[in-house]
C-alpha positions as CSV (number, residue, x, y, z in Angstrom):
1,X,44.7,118.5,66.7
2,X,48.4,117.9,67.2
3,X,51.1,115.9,65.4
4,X,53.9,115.1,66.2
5,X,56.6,113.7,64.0
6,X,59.8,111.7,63.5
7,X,61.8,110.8,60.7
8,X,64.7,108.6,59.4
9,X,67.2,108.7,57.0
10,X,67.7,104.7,57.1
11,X,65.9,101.8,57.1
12,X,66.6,98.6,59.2
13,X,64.6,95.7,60.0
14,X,62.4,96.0,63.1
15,X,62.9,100.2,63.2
16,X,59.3,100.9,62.0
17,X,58.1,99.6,65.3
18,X,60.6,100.6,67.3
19,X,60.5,104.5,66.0
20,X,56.7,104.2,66.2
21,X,56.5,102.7,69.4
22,X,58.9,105.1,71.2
23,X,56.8,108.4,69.8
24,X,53.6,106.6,70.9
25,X,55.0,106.6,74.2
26,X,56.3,109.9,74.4
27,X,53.0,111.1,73.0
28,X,51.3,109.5,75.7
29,X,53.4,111.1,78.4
30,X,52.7,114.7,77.0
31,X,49.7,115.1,75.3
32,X,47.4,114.3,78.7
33,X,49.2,117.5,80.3
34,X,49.5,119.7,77.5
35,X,45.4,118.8,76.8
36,X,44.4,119.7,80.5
37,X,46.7,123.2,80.3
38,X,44.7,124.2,77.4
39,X,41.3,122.4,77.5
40,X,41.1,123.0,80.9
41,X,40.9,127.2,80.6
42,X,39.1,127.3,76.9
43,X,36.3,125.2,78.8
44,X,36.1,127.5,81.5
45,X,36.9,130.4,79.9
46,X,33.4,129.5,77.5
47,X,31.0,128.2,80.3
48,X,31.7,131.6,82.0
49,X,31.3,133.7,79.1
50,X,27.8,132.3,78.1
51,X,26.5,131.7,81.7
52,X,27.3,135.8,81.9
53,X,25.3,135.7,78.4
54,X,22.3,134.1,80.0
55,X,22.0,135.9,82.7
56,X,21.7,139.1,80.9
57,X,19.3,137.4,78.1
58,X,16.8,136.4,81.0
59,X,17.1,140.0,82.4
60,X,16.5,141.7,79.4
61,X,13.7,139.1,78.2
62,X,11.9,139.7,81.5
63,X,12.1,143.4,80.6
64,X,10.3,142.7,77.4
65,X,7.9,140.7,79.4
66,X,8.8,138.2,77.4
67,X,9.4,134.2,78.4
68,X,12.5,132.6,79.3
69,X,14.7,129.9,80.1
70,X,17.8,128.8,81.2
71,X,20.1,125.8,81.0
72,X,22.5,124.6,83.0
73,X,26.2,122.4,82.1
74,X,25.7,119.2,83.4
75,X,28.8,117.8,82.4
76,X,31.7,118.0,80.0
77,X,33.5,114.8,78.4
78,X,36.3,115.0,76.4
79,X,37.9,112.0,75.0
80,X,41.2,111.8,73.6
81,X,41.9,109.7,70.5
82,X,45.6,108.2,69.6
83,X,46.6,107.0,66.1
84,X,50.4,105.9,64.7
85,X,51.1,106.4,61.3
86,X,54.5,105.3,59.2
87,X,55.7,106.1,55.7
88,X,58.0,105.5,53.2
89,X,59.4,107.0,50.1
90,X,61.3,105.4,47.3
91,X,62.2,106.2,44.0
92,X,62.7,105.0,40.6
93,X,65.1,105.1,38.0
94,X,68.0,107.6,37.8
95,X,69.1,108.8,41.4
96,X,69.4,112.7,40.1
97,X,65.7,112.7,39.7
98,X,64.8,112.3,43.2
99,X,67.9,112.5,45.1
100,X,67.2,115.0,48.3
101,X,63.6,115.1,48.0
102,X,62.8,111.8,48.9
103,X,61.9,111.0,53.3
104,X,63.0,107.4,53.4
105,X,61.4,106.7,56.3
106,X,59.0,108.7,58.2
107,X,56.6,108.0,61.5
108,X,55.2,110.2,63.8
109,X,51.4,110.1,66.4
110,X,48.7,112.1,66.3
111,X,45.3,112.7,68.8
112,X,42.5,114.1,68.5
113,X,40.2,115.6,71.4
114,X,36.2,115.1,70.9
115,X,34.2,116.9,73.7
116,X,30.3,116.0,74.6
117,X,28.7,118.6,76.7
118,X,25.4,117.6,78.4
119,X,23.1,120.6,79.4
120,X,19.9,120.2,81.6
121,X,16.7,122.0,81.1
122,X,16.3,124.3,84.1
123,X,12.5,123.9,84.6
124,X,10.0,121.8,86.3
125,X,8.5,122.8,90.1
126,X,11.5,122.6,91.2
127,X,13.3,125.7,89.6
128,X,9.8,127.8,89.7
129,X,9.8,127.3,93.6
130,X,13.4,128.3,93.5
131,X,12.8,131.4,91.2
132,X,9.4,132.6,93.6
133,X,10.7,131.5,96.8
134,X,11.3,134.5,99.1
135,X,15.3,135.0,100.2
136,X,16.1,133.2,103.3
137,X,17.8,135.4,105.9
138,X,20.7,132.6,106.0
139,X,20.9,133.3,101.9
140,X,20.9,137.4,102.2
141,X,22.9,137.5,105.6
142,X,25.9,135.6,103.3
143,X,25.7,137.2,100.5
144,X,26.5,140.7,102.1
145,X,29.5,139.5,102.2
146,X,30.0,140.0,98.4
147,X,29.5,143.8,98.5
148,X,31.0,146.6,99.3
149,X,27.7,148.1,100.3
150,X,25.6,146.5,102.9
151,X,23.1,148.9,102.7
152,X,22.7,148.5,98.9
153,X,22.0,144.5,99.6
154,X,19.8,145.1,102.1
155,X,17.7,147.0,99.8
156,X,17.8,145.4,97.5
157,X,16.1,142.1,99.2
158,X,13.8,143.1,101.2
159,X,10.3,144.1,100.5
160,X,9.2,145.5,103.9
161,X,11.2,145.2,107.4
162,X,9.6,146.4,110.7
163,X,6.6,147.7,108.8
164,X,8.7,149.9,106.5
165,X,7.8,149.3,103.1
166,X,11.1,149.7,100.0
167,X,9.8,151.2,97.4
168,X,12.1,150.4,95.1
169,X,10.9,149.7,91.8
170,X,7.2,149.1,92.7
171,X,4.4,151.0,92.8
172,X,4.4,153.1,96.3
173,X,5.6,156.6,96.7
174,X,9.3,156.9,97.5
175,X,9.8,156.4,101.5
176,X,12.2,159.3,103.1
177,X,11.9,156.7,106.0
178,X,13.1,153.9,104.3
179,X,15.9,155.7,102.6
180,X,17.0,156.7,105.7
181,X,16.9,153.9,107.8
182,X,19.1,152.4,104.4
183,X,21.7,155.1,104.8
184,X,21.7,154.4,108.7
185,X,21.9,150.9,108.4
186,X,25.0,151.5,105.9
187,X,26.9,153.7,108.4
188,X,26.4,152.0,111.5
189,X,27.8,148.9,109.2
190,X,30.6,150.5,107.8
191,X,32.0,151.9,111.3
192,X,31.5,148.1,113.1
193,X,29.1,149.1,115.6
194,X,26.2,146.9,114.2
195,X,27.3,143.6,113.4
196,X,25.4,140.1,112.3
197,X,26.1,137.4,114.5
198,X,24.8,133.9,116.3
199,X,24.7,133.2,119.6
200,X,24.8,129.6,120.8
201,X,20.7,130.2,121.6
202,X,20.2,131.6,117.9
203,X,21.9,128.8,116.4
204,X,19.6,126.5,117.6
205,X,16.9,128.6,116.6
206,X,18.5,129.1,113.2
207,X,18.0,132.7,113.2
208,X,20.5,135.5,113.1
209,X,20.7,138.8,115.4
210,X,21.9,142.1,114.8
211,X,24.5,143.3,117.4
212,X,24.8,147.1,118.2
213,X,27.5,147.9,120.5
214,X,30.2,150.5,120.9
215,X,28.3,153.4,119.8
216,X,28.7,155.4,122.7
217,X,29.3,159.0,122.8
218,X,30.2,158.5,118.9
219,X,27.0,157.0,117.3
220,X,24.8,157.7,120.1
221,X,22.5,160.1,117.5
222,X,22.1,157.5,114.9
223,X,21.3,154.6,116.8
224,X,18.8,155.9,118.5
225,X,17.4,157.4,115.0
226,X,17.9,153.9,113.7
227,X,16.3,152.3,116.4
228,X,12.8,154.8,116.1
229,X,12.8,154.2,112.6
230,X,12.1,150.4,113.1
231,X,10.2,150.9,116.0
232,X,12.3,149.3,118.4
233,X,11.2,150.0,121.7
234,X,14.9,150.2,123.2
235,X,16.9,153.4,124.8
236,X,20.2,153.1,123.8
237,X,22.4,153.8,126.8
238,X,25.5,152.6,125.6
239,X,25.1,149.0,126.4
240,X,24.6,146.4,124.2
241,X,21.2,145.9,122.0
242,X,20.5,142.2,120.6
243,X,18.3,142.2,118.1
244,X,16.6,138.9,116.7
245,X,16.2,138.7,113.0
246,X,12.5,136.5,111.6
247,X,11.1,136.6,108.4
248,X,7.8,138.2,109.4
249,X,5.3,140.7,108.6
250,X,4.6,143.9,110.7
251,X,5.9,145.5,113.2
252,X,7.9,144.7,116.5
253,X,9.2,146.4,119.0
254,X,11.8,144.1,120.3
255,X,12.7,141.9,116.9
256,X,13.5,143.0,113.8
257,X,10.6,141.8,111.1
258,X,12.0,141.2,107.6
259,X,10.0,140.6,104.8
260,X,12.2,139.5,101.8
261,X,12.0,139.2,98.0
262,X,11.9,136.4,95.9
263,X,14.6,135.3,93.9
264,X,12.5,136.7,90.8
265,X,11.7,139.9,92.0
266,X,15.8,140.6,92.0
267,X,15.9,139.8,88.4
268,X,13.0,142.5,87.7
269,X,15.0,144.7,89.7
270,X,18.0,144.2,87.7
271,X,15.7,144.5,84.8
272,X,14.9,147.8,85.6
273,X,18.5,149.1,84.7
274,X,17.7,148.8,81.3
275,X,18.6,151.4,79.0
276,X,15.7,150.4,76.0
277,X,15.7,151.8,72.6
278,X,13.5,154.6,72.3
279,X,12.2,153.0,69.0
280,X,11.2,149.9,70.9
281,X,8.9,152.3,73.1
282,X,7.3,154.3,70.5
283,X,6.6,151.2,69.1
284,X,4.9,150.0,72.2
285,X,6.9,146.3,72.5
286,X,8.0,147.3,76.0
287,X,6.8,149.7,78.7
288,X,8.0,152.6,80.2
289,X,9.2,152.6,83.2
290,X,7.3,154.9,85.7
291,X,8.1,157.7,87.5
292,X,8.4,156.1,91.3
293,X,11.0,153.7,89.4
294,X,12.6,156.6,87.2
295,X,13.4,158.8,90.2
296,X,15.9,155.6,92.0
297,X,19.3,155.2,90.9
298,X,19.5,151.2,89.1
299,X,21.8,148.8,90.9
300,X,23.3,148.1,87.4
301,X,23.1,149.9,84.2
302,X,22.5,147.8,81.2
303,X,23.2,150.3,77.7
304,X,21.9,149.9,74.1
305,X,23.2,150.4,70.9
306,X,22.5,149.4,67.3
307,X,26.1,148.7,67.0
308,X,28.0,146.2,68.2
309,X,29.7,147.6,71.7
310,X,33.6,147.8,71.1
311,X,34.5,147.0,74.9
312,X,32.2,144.8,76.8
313,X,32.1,143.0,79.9
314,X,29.2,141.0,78.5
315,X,26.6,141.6,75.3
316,X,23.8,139.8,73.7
317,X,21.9,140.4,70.7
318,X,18.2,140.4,71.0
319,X,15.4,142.5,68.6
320,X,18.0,143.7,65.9
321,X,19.9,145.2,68.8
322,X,23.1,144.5,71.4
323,X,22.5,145.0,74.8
324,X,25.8,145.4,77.0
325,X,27.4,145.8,80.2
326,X,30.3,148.7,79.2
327,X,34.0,147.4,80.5
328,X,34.5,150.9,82.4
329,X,31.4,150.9,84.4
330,X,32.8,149.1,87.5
331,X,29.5,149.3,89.8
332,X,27.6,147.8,87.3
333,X,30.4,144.7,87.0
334,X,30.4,144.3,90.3
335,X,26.6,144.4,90.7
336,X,26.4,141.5,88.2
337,X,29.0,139.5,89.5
338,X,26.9,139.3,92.6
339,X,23.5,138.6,90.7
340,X,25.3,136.0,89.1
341,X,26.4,134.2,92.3
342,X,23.2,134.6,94.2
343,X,21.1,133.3,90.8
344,X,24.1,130.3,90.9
345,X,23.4,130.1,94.6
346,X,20.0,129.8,94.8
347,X,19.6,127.2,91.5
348,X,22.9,125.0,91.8
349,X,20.7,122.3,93.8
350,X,17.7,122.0,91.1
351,X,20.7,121.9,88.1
352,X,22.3,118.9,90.0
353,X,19.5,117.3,91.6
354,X,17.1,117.3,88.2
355,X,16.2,114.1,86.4
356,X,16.3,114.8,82.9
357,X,15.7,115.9,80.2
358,X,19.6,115.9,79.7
359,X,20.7,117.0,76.3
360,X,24.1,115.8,75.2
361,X,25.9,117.4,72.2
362,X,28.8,116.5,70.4
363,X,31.4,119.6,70.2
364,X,32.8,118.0,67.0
C-alpha cells in the first residue's frame, strides 16, 4: 500500500477540497506507473519461479511413479483502489500545552492494489493427447534451435530413425550404432555441411529435408559413414544429397524414417537424472534405475539433500526432502530451460483453449 501525504499549517474556507483534490490528482497521475514498474516484474518474477517449481514436481513425481498435475495462469487482475482522507487537530485550553504538536490541517490519498489470479486445471483429453502425442518433426526441427547441441536433441526425441533403435533410458542394450550415428550427426552439424531446410516442393508437402553439401575432400569419410549407418543407398561424390524427413517406421534407403517420442516420454527421460535418496530405495518407494540406464550420461542432473540447498536455480520439497537444480551446474540449467519451453510449447494451446474448470483466487 502507499500513502501519500500533505499538510497545512492554516486553515481557510474551501482549502480542504482544494488540498484534497489536487493530491488526488497527482496520485492519479503516478500511482498507475509506479504500480506497473513494480507489479509488473513481482508478477513475473512469481509465475516464473513456480512454473520452474512445477515442472520439476511433475518430473520428480513421475520418478516416484507417482500421479500428477499441473495448472496453468489463466489470467491476472489487479485492481487498484483510491481513497482521500483529511484531518484536523485542535486544542484546548492553555496554548503551552499543545503548542507545536498539534497538525492543523492534514490530507493526503492512499490506494490499495487487490490481485485475482485465475488458474486452469490442465486435464481433460485434450492435455492427455498433448502429453502422449508423439513429437512432430515441425516441433523437434524448431526446437534445435535452443541448444547448443543438435546431436543431444536429436537423441533425445527420437525413439528409432532409419531402423536404428536409441537406447536411451529403455530397456535395449546400448547401440555403438546409434551413438555413432549421434556423434556423426553432431559434427557434420556443427561444421555446416548438413543443414535442415524446405524446398518450395517440401513445403507443400509439409515435411523437412536434410541438406548435405560441401563435404568434399574434408568430410568425405563421415558422410559416407553417416550415410551407411542409416542405410541410405547414396555414394557421396561431392554433390549434393537431399534427404526427405517422414515420421515413419523402418528402414529407407532414400528418406530418412524418424520415429519420435512423445511429449511424456521426455519428461521420464528428464526423470531419469534423478539423484534419489538412498533411504527412499532401501525402503522400496522408488525403483532403481537399471544398468542400460545407469551406464548413459542424464541430460540434466537433479541432486538431493535433507537440507535445504543454499544456491538453487529451482527446489521443491517432496517426501521430507528438497530436490534441486544446483546454480553452478550450467548444462543442467540450460537443459531445463529447454524442457520448459518445449512442455510450454507443446501445452500453451490446451491452457488457452480449455473450458473450465477456472479457479479464481483472491491474492489479498
Amino acid at each position: 500500500m502507499v500513502f501519500q501525504e500533505f499538510t497545512a499549517s492554516v486553515i481557510r474556507g474551501g482549502s480542504i477540497l482544494l488540498v484534497v483534490g489536487a493530491i488526488g490528482l497527482n496520485g492519479c497521475a503516478t500511482v498507475g506507473p509506479k504500480s506497473i514498474t513494480a507489479g509488473r516484474a513481482t508478477y513475473t518474477e512469481v509465475i516464473d519461479r513456480t512454473e520452474n517449481e512445477q515442472i520439476l514436481n511433475v518430473l520428480v513425481r513421475m520418478r516416484y511413479d507417482e500421479t500428477v498435475g499441473m495448472i496453468s495462469v489463466a489470467s491476472i487482475t489487479a485492481n487498484l483502489r483510491f481513497r482521500a482522507q483529511a484531518g484536523a487537530q485542535f486544542g484546548v485550553g492553555d496554548d503551552a500545552n499543545f503548542t507545536g504538536n498539534l497538525v492543523p490541517l492534514s490530507a493526503g490519498v492512499a490506494y490499495e492494489e487487490n490481485p485475482t489470479i485465475s488458474y486452469i486445471p490442465l486435464n481433460g483429453e485434450d492435455f492427455t493427447r498433448r502429453m502422449i502425442s508423439p513429437i512432430s518433426t515441425n516441433e523437434w526441427v524448431l526446437m534445435e534451435g535452443l541448444i547448443d547441441h543438435p546431436g543431444l536433441m536429436l537423441e533425445l526425441v527420437v525413439h528409432r530413425i532409419n531402423g536404428l533403435r536409441n537406447p536411451v533410458y529403455g530397456e535395449q542394450t546400448s547401440s555403438l550404432a546409434f551413438a555413432r550415428f549421434i556423434e556423426l550427426y553432431e559434427q557434420l552439424r556443427r561444421v555446416g555441411v548438413l543443414d535442415i531446410v524446405q524446398t518450395p516442393e517440401a513445403v507443400k508437402e509439409g515435411i523437412y529435408l536434410w541438406d548435405i553439401h560441401d563435404y568434399k575432400n574434408t568430410h568425405d569419410e563421415s558422410v559416407r559413414e553417416f550415410l551407411e549407418l542409416l542405410g541410405i543407398d547414396v555414394v557421396p561424390d561431392g554433390s549434393q544429397i537431399l534427404l526427405p524427413l517422414r515420421e515413419a517406421v523402418g528402414r529407407s534407403k532414400s528418406e530418412i524414417h524418424v520415429q519420435p517420442r512423445s511429449a511424456y516420454q521426455v519428461l521420464r527421460v528428464f526423470g531419469h537424472g534423478i539423484e534419489v535418496p538412498s533411504p527412499h530405495l532401501d525402503a522400496g518407494i522408488i525403483e532403481p534405475l537399471n544398468a542400460t540406464v545407469q551406464e548413459r550420461r542424464p541430460h540434466v542432473t537433479i541432486r538431493s539433500s535433507e537440507e535445504r540447498p543454499d544456491d538453487a536455480m529451482v527446489q521443491i520439497r517432496f517426501r521430507d526432502w528438497w530436490f534441486y537444480i544446483d546454480a553452478t551446474d550450467t548444462q543442467s540449467k540450460r537443459a531445463f530451460s529447454f524442457l520448459r519451453t518445449f512442455i510450454g510449447m507443446r501445452l500453451a494451446d490446451t491452457a488457452a483453449g480449455q473450458q473450465g474448470p477456472v479457479l479464481t483466487i483472491p491474492a489479498n
